[in-house]
DOZA-105969 format. One line per 8 residues: number of its first residue (from 1); their letters; for each residue x, y, z of N, C-alpha, C. Coordinates in pm, 1 decimal. Each point is the difference from the previous one (the first is absolute). Example, Ala and Ser with C-alpha at 12.3 -4.5 7.8 and 13.67 -1.06 7.14 Angstrom:
BEGIN
1	AS	1319.0,-569.0,780.0,-89.0,119.0,0.0,90.0,120.0,0.0; -35.0,105.0,-72.0,82.0,119.0,6.0,-77.0,109.0,73.0
***
This chain:
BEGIN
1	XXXXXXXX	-518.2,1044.9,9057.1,56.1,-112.8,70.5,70.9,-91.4,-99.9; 84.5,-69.1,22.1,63.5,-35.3,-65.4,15.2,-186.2,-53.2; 16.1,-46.8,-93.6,-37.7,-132.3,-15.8,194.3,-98.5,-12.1; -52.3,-102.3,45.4,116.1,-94.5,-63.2,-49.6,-147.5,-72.4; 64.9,-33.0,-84.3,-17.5,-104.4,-36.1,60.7,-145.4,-28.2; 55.3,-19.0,77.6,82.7,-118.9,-0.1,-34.7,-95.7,-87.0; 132.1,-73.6,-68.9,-51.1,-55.2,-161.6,109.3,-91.2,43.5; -42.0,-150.8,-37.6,86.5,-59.3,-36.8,-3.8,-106.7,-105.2
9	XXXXXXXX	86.7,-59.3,-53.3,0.7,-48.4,-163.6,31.6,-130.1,14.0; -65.0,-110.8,-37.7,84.0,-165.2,11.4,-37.8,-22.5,-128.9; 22.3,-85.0,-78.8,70.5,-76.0,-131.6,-58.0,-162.7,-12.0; -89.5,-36.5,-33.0,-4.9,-136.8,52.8,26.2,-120.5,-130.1; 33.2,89.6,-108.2,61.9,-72.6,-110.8,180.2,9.9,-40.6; -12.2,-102.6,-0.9,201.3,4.1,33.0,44.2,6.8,-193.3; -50.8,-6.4,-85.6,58.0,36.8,-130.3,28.5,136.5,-63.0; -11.3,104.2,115.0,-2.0,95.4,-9.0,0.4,85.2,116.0
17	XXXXXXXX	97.9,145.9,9.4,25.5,52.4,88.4,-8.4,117.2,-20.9; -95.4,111.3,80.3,-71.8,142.2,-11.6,107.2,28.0,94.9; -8.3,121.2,-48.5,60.0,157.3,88.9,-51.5,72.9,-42.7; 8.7,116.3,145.1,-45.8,146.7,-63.0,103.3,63.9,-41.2; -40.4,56.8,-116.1,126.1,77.6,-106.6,-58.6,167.7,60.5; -78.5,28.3,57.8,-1.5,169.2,28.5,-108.8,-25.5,83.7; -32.2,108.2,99.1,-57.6,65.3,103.6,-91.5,111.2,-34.9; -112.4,48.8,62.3,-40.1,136.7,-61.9,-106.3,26.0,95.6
25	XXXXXXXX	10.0,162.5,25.8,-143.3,12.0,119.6,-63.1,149.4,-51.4; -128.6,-15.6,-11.2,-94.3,114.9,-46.3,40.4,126.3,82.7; 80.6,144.6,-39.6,-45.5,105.7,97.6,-95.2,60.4,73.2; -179.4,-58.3,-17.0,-124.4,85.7,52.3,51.0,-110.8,168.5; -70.4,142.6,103.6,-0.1,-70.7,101.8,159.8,22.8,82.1; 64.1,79.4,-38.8,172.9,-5.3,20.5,81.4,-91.9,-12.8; -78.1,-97.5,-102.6,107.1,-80.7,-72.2,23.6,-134.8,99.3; 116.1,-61.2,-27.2,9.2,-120.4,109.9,131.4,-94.8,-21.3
33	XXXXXXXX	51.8,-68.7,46.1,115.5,-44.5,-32.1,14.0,-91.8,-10.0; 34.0,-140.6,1.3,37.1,-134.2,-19.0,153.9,-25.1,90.2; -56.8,-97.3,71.1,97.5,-73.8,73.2,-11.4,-143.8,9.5; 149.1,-55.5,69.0,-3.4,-176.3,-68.7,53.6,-46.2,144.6; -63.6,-14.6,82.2,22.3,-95.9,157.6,-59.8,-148.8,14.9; 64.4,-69.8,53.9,-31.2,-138.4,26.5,-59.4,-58.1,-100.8; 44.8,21.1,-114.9,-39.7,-72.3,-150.5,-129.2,35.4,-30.0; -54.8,128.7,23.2,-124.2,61.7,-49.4,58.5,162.7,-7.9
41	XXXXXXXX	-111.1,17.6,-123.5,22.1,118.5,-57.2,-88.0,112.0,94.7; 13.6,110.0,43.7,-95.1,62.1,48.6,-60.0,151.3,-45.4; -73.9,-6.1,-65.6,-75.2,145.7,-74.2,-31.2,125.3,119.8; 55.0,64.5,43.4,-72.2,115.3,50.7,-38.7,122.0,-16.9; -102.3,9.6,-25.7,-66.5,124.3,-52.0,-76.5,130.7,90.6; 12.5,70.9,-38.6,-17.0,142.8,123.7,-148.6,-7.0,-7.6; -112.0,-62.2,-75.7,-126.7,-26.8,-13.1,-85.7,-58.1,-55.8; -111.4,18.7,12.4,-123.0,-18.3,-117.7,27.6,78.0,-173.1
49	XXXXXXXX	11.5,-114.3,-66.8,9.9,86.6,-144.8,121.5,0.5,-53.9; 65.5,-116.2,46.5,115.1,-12.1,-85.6,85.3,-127.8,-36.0; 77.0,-93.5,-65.8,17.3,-105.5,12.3,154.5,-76.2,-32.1; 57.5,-71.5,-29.5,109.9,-44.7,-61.8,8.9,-76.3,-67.2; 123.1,-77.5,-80.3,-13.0,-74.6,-123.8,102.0,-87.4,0.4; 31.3,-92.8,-54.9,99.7,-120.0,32.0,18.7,-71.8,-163.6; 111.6,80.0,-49.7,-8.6,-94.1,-159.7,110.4,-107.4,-2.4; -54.6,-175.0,15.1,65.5,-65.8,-29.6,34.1,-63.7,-111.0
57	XXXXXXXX	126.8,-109.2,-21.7,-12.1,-12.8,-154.9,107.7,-184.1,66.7; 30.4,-29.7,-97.9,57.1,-145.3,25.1,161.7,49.7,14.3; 79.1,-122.4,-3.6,152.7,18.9,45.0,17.0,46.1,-147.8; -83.2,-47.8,-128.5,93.6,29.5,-93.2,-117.0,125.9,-120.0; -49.8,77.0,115.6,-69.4,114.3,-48.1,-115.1,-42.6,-36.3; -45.6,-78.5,13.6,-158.3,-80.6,-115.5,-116.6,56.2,81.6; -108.0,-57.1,4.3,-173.9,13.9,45.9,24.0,137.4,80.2; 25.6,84.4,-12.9,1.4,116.4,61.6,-162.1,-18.7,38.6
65	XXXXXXXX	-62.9,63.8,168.3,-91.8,57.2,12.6,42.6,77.8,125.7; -140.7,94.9,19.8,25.7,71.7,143.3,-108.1,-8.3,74.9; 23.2,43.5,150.3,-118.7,-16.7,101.8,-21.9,143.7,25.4; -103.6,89.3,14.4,-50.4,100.8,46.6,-32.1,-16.8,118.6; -38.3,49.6,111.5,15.4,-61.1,171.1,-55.5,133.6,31.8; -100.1,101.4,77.7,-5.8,97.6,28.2,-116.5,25.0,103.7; -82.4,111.1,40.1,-126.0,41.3,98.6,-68.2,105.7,-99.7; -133.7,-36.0,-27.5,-91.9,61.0,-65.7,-61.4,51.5,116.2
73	XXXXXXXX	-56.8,129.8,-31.3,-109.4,23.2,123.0,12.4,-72.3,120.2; 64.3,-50.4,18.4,13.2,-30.3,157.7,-9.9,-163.8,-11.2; 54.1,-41.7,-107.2,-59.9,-161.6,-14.0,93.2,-44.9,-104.8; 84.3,-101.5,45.0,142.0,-80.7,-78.2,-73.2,-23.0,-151.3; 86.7,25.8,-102.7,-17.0,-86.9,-132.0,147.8,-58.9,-66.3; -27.9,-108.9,-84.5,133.0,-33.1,-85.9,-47.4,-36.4,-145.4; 135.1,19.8,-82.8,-30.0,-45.8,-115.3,102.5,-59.5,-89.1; -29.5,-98.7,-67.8,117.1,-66.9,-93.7,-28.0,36.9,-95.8
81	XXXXXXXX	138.5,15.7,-92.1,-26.2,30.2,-185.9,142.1,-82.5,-18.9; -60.7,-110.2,-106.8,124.0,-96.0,0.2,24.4,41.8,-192.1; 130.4,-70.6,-41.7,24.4,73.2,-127.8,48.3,78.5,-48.4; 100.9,86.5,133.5,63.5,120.6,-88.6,61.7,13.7,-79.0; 31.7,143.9,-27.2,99.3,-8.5,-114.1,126.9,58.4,66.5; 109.8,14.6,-8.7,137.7,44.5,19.2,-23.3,134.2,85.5; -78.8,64.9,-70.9,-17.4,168.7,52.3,-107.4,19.6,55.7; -90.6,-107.2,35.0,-77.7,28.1,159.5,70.7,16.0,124.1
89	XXXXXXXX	20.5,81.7,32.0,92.7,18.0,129.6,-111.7,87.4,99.8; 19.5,-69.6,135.6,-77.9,75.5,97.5,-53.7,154.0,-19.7; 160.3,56.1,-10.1,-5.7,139.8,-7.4,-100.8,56.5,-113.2; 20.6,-36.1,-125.2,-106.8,-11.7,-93.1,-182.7,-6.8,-12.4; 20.4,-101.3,90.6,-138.1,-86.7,-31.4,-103.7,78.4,152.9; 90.0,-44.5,110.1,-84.1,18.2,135.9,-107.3,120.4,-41.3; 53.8,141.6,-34.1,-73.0,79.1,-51.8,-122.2,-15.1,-32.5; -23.6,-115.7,-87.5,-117.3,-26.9,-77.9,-105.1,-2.1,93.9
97	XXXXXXXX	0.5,-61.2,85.2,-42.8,-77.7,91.5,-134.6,126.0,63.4; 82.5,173.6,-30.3,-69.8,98.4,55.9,-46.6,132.9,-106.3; 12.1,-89.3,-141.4,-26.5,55.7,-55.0,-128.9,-19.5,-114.9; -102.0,51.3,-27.5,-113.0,-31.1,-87.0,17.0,-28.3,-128.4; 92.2,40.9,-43.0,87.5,-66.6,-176.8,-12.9,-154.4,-3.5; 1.2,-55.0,149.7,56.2,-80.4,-2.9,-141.4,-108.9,85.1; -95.1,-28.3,-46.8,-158.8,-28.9,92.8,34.0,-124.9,67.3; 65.6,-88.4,-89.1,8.2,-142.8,49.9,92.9,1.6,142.0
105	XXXXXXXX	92.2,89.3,-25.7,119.6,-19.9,130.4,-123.9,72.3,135.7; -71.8,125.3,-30.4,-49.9,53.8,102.6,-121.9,-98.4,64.7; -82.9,-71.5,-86.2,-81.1,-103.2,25.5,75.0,-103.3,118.1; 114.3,-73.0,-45.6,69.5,-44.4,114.1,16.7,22.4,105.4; 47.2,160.3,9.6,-24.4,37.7,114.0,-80.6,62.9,124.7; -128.8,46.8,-136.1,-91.0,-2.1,62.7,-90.3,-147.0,86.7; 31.5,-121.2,-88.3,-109.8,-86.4,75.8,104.4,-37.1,118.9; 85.2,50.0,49.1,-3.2,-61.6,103.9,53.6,-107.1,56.6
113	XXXXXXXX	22.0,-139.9,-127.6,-6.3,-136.5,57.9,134.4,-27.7,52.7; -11.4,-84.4,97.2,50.1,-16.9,99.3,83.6,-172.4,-41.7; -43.0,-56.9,-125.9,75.7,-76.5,-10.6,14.3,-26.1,-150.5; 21.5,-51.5,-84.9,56.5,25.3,-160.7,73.7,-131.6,-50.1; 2.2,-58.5,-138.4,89.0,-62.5,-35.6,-38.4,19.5,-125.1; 173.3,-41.8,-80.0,-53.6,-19.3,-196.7,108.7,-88.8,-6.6; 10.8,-13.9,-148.8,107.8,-98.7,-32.5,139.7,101.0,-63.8; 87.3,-78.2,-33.5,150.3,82.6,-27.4,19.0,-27.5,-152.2
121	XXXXXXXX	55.7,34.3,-99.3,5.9,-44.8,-117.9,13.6,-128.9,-47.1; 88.5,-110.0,104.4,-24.1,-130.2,6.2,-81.1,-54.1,97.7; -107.3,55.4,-1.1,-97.7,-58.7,61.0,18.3,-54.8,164.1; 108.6,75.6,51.6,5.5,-1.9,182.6,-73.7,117.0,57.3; -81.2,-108.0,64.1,-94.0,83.6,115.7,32.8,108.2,82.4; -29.2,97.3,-36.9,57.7,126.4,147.0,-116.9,13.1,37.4; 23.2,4.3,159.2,-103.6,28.7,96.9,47.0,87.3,135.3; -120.8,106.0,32.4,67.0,52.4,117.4,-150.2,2.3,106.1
129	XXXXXXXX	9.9,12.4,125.1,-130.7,5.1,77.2,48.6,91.9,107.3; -61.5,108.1,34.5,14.6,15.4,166.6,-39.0,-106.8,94.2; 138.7,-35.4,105.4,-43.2,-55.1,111.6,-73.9,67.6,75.1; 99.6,121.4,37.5,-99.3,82.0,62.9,-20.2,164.1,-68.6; -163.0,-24.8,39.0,-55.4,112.6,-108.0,-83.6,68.8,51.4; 40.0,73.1,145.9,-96.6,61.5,111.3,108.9,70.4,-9.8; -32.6,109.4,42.5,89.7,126.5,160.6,115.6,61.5,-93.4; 98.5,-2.8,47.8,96.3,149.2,-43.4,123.2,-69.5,-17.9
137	XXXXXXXX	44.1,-199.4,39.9,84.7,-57.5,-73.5,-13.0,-162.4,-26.4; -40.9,38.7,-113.2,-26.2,-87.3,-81.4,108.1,-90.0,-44.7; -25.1,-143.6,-59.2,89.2,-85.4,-52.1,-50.0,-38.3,-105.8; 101.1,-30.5,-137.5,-35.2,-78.4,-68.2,93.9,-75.5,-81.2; -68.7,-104.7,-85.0,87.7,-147.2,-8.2,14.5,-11.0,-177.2; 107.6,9.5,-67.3,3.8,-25.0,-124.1,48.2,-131.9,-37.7; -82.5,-101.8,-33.3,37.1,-122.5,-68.3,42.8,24.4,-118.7; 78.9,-34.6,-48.5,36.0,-59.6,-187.8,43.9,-143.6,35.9
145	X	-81.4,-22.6,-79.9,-26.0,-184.7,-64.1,94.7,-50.8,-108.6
***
């Protein structure tokens, strides 16, 4: 059965302006696509066991981080990693996420949590929560501070 996840992003510090610089969605599960309607992003995934990724960075390339967004076992998780470097790119990294080389990324996705925040290299708050975090379409809300 298949999941969606509707995401949307607000900004509530005006000295600075995020975009997403790339897109990315895990193949387990038949993969899933990303779409952008009524000013929300929407993740859809063919199931359980697979997730997507969102790497933003500032207008003038700076605090790079990304959001992980996906369905574990049958149960939403997300994750922030703020700090990148140039050549973290979705395509790259998402991988990790399903691989044991890699414990810390699989830990993430194993626990599960349903809501997350860290800080950005200058110390702005990223935060994301499921609104909704039941059933087969889900929402969720990415603040940067």
């Amino acid at each position: 059965m298949s999941y969606s996840i509707k995401t949307r992003v607000y900004q509530t510090n005006t000295n600075a302006y995020f975009h997403i610089v790339e897109k990315g969605v895990w193949h387990f599960a038949n993969g899933g696509t990303w779409s952008d309607q009524d000013s929300a992003l929407t993740l859809t995934m063919g199931g359980s066991g697979t997730s997507g990724m969102l790497r933003f960075t500032t207008e003038q390339g700076k605090e790079a981080f990304w959001i992980v967004l996906g369905v574990h076992n049958y149960k939403p998780w997300v994750d922030i990693v703020t700090g990148l470097a140039n050549n973290s790119t979705c395509v790259k990294s998402l991988p990790e996420y399903y691989d044991s080389k890699f414990p810390t990324r699989c830990a993430a996705r194993e626990a599960q949590r349903t809501s997350h925040s860290a800080l950005s290299v200058d110390h702005r708050t990223i935060s994301v929560e499921y609104k909704v975090k039941e059933g087969h379409n889900l929402e969720l809300n990415i603040i940067i501070g």
